[in-house]
C-alpha positions as CSV (number, residue, x, y, z in Angstrom):
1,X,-9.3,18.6,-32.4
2,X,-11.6,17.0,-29.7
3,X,-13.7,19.4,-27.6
4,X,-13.9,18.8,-24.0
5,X,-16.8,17.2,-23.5
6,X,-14.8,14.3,-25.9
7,X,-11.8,14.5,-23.9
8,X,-13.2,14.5,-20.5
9,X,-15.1,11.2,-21.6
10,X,-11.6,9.9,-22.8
11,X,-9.9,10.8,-19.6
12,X,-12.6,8.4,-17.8
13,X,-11.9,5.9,-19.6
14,X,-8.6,6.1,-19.5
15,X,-8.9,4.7,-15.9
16,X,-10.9,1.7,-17.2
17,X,-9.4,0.7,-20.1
18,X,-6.1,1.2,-22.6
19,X,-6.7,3.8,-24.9
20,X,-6.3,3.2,-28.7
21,X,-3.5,4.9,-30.5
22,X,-6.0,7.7,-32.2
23,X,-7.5,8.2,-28.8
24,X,-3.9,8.6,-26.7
25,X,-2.7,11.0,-29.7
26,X,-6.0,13.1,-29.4
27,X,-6.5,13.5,-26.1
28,X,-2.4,14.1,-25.6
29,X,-2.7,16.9,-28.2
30,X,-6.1,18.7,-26.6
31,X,-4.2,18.5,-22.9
32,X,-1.5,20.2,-24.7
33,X,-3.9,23.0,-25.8
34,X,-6.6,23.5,-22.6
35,X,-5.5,24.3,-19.6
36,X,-9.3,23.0,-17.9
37,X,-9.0,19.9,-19.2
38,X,-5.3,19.6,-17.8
39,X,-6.4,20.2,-14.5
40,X,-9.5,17.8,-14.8
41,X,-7.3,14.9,-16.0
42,X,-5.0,16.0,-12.7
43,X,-7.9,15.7,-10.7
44,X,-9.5,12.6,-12.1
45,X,-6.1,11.1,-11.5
46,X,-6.1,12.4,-7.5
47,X,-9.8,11.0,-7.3
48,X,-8.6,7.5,-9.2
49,X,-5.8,7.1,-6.7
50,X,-7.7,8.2,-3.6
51,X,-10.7,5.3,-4.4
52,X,-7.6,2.7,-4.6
53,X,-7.3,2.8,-0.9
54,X,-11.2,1.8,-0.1
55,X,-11.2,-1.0,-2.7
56,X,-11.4,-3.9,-0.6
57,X,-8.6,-6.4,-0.5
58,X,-8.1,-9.6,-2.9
59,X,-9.1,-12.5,-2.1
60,X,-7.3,-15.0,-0.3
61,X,-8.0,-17.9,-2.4
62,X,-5.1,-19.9,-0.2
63,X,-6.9,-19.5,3.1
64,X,-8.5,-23.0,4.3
65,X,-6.1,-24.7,2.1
């Protein structure tokens, strides 16, 4: 089982990146068993959707055109 130092790192990167298979199946199965690390993965989620609205906007690569 991962401890939660492993599956706090994991539930960063899960923002970044795709997890591998091992890595979904891991972390699924420690969120199944730790309540702390539940509600950190909620709240990385509410921070992860909060940053979305100051990214700036694309590109308009059509402008000018």
């Amino acid at each position: 089982m991962l401890m939660c130092k492993d599956a706090t790192r994991l539930m960063s990167m899960k923002r970044d990146r795709a997890l591998t298979l091992r890595e979904r199946l891991s972390l699924r199965f420690h969120l199944t068993m730790c309540s702390a690390c539940r509600e950190c993965d909620r709240q990385f989620g509410l921070l992860h959707q909060a940053g979305r609205h100051f990214e700036p906007p694309a590109e308009d690569h059509t402008a000018g055109h």
